[in-house]
Residue frames as a rotation matrix with the C-alpha (Angstrom) as fourth column:
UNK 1
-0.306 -0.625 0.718 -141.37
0.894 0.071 0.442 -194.67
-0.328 0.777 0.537 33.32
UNK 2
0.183 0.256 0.949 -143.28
0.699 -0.713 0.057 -191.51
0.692 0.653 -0.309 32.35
UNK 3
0.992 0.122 -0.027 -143.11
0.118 -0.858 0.500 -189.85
0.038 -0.499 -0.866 35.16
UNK 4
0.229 -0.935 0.269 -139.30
0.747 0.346 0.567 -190.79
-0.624 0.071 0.778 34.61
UNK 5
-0.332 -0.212 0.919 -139.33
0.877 -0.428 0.218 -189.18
0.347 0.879 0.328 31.06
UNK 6
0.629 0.691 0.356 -141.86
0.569 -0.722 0.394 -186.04
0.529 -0.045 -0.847 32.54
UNK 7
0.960 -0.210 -0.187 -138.81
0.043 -0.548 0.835 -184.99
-0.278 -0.810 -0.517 35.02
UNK 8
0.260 -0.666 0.699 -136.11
0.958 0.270 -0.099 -185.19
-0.123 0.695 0.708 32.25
UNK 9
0.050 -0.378 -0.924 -134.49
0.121 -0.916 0.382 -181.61
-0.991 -0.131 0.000 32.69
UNK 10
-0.734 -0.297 0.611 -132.80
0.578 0.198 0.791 -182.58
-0.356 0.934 0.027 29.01
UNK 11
-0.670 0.534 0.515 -135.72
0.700 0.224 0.679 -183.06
0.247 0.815 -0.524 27.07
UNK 12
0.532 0.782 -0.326 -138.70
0.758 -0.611 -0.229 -180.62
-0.378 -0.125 -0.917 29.08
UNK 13
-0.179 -0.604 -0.777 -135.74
0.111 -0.797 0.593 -177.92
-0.978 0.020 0.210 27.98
UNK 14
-0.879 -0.255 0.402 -135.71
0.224 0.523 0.822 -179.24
-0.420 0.813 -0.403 24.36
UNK 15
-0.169 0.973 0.157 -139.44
0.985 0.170 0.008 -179.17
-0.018 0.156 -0.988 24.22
UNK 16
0.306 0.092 -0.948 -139.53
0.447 -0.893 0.057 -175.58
-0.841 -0.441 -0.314 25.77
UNK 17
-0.152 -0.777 -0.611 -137.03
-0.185 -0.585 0.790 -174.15
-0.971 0.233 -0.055 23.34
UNK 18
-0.628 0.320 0.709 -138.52
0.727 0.566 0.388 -176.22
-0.278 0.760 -0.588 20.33
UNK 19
0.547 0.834 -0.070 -142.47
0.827 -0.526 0.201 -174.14
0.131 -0.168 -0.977 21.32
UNK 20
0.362 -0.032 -0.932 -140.77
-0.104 -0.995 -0.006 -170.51
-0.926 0.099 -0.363 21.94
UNK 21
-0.851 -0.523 0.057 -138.94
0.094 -0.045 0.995 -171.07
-0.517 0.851 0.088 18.17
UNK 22
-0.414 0.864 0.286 -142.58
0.910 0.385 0.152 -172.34
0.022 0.323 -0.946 16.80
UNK 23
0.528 0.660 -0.534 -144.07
0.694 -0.698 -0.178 -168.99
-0.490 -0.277 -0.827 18.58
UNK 24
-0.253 -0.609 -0.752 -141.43
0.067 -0.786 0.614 -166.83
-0.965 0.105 0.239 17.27
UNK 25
-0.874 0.241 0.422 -142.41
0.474 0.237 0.848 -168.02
0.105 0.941 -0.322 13.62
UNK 26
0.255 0.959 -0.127 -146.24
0.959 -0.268 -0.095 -167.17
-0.125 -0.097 -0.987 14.25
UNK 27
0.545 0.272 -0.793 -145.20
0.353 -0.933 -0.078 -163.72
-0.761 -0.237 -0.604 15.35
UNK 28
-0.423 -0.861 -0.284 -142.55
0.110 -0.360 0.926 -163.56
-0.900 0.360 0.247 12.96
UNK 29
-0.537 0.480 0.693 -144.97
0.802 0.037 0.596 -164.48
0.261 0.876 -0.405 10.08
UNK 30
0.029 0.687 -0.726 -147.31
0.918 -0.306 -0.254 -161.98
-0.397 -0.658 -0.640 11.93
UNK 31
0.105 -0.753 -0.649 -145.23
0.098 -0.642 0.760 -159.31
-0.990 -0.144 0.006 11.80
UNK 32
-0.494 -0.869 -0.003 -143.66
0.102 -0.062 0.993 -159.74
-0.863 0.490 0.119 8.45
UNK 33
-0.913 0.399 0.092 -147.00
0.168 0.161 0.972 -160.70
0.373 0.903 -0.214 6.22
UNK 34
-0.720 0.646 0.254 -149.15
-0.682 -0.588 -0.435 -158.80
-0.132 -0.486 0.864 8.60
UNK 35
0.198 0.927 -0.319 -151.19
-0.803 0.340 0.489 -162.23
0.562 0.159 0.812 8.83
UNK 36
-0.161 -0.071 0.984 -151.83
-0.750 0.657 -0.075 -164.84
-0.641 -0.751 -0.160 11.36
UNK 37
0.233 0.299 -0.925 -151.09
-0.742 0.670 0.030 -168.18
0.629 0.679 0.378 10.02
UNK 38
0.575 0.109 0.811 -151.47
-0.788 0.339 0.514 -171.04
-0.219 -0.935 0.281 12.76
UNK 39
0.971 -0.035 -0.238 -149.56
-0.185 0.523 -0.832 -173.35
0.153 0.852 0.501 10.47
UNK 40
0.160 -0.926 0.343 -146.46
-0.543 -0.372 -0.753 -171.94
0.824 -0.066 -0.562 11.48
UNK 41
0.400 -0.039 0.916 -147.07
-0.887 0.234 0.397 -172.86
-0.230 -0.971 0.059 15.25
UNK 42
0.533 0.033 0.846 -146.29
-0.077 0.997 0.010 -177.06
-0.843 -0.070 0.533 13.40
UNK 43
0.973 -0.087 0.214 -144.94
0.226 0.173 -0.959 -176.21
0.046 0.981 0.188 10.05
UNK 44
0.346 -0.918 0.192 -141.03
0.819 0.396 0.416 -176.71
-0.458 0.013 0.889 9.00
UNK 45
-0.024 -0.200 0.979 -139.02
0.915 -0.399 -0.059 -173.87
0.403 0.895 0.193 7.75
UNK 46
0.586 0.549 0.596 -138.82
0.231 -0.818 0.527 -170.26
0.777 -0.172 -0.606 8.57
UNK 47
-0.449 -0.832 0.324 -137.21
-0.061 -0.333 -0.941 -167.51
0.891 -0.443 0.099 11.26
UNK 48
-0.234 -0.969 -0.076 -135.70
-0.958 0.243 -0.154 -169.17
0.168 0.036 -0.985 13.74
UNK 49
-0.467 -0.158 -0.870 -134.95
-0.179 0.980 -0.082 -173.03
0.866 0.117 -0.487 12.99
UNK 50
0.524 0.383 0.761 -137.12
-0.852 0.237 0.467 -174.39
-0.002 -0.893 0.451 15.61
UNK 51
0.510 -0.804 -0.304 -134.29
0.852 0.521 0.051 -178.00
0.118 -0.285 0.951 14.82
UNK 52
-0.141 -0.990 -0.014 -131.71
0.448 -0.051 -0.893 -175.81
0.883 -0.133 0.451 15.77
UNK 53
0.322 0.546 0.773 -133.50
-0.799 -0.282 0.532 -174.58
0.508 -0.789 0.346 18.76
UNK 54
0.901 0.433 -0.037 -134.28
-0.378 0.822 0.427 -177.83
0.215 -0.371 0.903 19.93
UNK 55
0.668 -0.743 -0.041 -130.98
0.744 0.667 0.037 -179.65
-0.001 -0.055 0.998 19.55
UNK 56
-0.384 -0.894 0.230 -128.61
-0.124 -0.197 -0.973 -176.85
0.915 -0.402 -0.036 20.58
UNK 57
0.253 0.634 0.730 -130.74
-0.816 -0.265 0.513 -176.69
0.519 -0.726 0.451 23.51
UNK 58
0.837 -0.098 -0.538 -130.43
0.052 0.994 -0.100 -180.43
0.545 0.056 0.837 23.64
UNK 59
0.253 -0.963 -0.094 -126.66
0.493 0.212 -0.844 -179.98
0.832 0.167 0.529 23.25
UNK 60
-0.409 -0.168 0.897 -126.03
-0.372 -0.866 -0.333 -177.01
0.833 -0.470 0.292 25.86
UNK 61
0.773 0.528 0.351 -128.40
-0.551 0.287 0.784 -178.70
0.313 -0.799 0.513 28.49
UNK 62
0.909 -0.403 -0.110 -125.99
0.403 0.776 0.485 -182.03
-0.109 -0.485 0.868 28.51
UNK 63
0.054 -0.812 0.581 -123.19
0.102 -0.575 -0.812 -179.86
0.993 0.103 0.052 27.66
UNK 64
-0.271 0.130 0.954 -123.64
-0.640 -0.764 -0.078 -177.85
0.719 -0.632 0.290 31.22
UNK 65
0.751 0.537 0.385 -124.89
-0.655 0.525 0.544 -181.23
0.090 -0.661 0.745 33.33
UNK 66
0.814 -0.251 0.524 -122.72
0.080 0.942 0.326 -183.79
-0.576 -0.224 0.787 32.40
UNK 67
0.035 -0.875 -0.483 -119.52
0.121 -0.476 0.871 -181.61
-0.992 -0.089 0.089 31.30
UNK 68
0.816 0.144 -0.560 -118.62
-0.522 -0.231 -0.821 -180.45
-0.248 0.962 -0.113 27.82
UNK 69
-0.561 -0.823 -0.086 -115.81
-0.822 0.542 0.175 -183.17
-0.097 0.169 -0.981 27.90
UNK 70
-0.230 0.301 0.926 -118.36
-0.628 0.681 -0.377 -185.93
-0.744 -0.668 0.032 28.18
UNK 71
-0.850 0.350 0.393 -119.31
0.516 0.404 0.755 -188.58
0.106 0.845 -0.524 25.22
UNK 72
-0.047 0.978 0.203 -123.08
0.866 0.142 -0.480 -187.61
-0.498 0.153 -0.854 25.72
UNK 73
0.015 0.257 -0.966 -122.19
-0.009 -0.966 -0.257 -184.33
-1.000 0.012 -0.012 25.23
UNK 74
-0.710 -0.543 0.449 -119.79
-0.044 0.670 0.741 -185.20
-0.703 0.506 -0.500 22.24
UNK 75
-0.762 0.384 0.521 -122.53
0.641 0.559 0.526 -187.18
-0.090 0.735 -0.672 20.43
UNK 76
0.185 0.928 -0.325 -125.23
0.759 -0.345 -0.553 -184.48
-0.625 -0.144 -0.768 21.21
UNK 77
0.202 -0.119 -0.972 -123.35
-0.189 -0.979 0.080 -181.67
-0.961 0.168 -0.220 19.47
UNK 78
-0.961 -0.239 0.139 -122.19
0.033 0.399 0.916 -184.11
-0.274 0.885 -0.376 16.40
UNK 79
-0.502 0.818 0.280 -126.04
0.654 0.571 -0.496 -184.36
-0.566 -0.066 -0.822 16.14
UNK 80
0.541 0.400 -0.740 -126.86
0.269 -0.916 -0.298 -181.00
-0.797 -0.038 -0.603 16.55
UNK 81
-0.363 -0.365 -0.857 -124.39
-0.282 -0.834 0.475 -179.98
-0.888 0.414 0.200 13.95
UNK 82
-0.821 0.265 0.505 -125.69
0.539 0.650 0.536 -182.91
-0.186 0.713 -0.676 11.40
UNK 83
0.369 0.912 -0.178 -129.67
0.688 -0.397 -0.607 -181.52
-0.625 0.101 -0.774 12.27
UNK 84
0.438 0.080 -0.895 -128.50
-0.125 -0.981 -0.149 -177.84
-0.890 0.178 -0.420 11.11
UNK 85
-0.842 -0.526 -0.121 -126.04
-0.143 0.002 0.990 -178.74
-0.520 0.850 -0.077 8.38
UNK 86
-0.485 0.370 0.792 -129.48
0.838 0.456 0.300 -180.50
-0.250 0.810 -0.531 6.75
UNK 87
0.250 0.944 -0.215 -131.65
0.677 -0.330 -0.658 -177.87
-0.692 0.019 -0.721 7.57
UNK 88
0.459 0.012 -0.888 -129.93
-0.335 -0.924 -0.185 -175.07
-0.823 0.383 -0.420 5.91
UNK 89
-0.934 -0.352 0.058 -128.36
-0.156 0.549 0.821 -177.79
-0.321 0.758 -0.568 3.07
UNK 90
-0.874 0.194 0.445 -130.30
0.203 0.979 -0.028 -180.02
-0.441 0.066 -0.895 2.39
UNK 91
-0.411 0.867 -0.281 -133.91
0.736 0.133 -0.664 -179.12
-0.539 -0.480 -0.693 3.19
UNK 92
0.020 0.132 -0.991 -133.47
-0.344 -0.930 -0.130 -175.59
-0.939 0.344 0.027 1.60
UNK 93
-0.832 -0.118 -0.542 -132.26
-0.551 0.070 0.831 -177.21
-0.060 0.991 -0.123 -2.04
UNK 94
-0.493 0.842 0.222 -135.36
0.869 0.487 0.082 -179.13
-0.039 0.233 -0.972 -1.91
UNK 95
-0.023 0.779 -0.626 -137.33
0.513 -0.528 -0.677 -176.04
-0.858 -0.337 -0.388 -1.09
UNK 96
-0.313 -0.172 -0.934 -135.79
-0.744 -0.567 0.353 -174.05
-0.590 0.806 0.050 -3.83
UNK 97
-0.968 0.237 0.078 -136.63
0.191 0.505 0.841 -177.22
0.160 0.830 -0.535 -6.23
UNK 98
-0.554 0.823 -0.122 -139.88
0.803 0.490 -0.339 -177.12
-0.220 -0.286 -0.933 -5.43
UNK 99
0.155 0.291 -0.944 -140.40
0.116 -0.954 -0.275 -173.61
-0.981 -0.067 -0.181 -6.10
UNK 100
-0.811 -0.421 -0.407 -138.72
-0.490 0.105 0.866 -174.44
-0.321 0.901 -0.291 -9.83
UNK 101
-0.921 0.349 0.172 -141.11
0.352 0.936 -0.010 -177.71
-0.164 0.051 -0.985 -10.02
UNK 102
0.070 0.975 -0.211 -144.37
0.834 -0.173 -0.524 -175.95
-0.547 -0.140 -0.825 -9.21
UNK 103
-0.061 0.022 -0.998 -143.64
-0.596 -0.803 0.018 -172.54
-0.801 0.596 0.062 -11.35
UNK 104
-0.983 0.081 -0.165 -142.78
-0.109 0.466 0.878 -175.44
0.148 0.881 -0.449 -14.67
UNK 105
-0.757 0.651 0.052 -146.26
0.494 0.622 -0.607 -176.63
-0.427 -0.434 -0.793 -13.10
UNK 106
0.328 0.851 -0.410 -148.23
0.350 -0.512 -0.784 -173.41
-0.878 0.113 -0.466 -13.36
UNK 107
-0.519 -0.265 -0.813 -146.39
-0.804 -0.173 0.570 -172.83
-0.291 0.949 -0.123 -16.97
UNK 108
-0.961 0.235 0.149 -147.80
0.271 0.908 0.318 -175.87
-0.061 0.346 -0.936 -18.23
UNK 109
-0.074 0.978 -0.193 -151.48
0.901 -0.017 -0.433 -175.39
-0.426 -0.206 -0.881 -17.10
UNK 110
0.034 0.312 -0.949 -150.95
-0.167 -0.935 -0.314 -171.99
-0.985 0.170 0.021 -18.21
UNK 111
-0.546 -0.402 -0.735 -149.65
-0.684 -0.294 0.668 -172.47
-0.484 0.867 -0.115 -21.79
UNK 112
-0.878 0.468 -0.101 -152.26
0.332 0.747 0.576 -175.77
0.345 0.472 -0.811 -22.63
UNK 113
-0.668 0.625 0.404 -155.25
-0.595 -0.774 0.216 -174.82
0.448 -0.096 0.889 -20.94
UNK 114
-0.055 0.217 -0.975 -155.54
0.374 0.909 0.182 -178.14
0.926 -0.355 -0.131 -19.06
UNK 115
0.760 0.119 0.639 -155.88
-0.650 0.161 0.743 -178.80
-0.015 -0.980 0.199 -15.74
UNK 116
-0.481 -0.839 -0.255 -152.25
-0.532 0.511 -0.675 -180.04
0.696 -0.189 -0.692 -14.33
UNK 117
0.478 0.851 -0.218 -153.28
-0.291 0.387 0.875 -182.76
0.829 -0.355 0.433 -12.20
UNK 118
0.037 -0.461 -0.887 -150.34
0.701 0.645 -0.306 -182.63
0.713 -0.610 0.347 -9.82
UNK 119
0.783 0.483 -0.393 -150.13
0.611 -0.479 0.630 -181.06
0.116 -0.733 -0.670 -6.36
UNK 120
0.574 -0.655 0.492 -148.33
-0.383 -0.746 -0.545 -178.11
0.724 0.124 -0.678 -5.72
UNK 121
0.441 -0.114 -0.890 -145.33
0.539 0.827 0.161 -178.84
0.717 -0.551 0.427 -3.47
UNK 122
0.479 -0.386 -0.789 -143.72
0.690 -0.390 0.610 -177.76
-0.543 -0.836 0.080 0.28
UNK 123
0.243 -0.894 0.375 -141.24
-0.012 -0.390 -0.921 -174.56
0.970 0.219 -0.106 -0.82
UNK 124
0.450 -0.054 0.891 -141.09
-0.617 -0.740 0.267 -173.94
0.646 -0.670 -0.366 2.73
UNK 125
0.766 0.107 -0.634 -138.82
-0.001 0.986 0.166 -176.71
0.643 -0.127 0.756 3.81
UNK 126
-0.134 -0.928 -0.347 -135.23
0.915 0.019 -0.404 -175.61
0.381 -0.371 0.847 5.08
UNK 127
0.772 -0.072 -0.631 -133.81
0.346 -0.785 0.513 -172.66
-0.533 -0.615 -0.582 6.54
UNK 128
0.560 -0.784 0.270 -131.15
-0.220 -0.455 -0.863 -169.84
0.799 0.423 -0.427 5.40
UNK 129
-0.260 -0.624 -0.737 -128.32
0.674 0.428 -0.601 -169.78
0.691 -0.653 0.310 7.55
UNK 130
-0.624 0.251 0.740 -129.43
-0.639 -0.709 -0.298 -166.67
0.450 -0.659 0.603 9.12
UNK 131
0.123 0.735 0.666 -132.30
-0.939 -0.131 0.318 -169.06
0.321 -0.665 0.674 10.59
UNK 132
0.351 -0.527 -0.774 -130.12
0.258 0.849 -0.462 -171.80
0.900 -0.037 0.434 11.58
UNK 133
-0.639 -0.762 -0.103 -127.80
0.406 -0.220 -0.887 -169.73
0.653 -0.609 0.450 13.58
UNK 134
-0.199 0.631 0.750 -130.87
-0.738 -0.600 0.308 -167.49
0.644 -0.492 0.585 15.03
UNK 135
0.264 0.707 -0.656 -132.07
-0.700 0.608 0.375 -170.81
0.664 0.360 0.656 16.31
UNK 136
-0.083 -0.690 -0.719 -129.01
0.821 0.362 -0.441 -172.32
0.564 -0.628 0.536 17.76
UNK 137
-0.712 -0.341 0.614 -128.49
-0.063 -0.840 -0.539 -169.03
0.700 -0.422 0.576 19.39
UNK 138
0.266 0.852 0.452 -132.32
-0.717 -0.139 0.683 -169.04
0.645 -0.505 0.574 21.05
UNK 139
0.818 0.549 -0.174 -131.65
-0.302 0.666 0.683 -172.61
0.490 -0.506 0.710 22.29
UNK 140
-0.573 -0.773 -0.272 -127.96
0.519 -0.085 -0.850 -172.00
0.634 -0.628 0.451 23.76
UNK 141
-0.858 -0.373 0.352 -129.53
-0.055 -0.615 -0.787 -169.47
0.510 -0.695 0.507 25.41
UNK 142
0.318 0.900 0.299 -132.56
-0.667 -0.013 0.745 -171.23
0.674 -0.436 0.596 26.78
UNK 143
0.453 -0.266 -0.851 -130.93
0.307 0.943 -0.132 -173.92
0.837 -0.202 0.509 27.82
UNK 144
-0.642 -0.756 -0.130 -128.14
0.547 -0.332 -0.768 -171.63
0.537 -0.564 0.627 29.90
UNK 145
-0.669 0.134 0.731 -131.56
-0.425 -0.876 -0.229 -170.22
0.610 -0.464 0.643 31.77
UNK 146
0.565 0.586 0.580 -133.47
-0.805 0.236 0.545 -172.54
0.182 -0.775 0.605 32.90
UNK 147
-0.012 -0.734 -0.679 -130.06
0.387 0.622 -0.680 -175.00
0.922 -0.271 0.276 33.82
């Protein structure tokens, strides 16, 4: 069974295309805030969508094996479009709350002189659309290289 799962074409793509998104973040944080933050390499958020990596990748692998007429394919791209719709929905309006939440936070603590005793939260949760599409884009075109 594992060595089953270990010779999955699919999924070692997926994985592949997941880790070069992840690295791009690192360098991209690198690059942008001239600081190395290993965080990135596991953390959610940021340029390019490492879910939209992954699951076009996904999609595009069985897309290109097992035809772009096929159900698997079908259900892989309905996936893929669900994943991205949250990330850059969803995920982002949470980030942006959070960024609202935790500024009311440090207004409080500022304006009593208490200690606020909740934790700041994630901002860095979703994605713009610009790092959606970047994403998909990376993992169409990983997929279509190592197929």
């Amino acid at each position: 069974m594992i060595q089953s799962i270990g010779s999955n074409r699919v999924l070692i793509i997926s994985l592949i295309a997941w880790f070069i998104a992840q690295t791009l973040k690192v360098i991209h944080t690198l690059i942008v805030d001239k600081r190395f933050n290993a965080w990135r390499f596991v953390g959610s958020g940021g340029m390019p969508s490492s879910h939209s990596a992954f699951v076009m990748s996904l999609s595009t692998s069985i897309g290109l094996i097992h035809g772009w007429d096929s159900s698997i394919f079908a259900l892989a791209i309905c996936l893929s479009l669900i994943v991205m719709y949250d990330a850059a929905g969803v995920r982002s309006a949470v980030g942006k709350q959070a960024i609202i939440i935790n500024k009311m936070i440090e207004d409080i603590h500022n304006k009593k002189q208490k200690k606020v005793t909740e934790q700041r939260l994630k901002e860095l949760i979703g994605h713009t659309p610009v790092e959606v599409v970047a994403g998909a884009i990376l993992g169409v075109i990983i997929a279509y290289l190592m197929i």
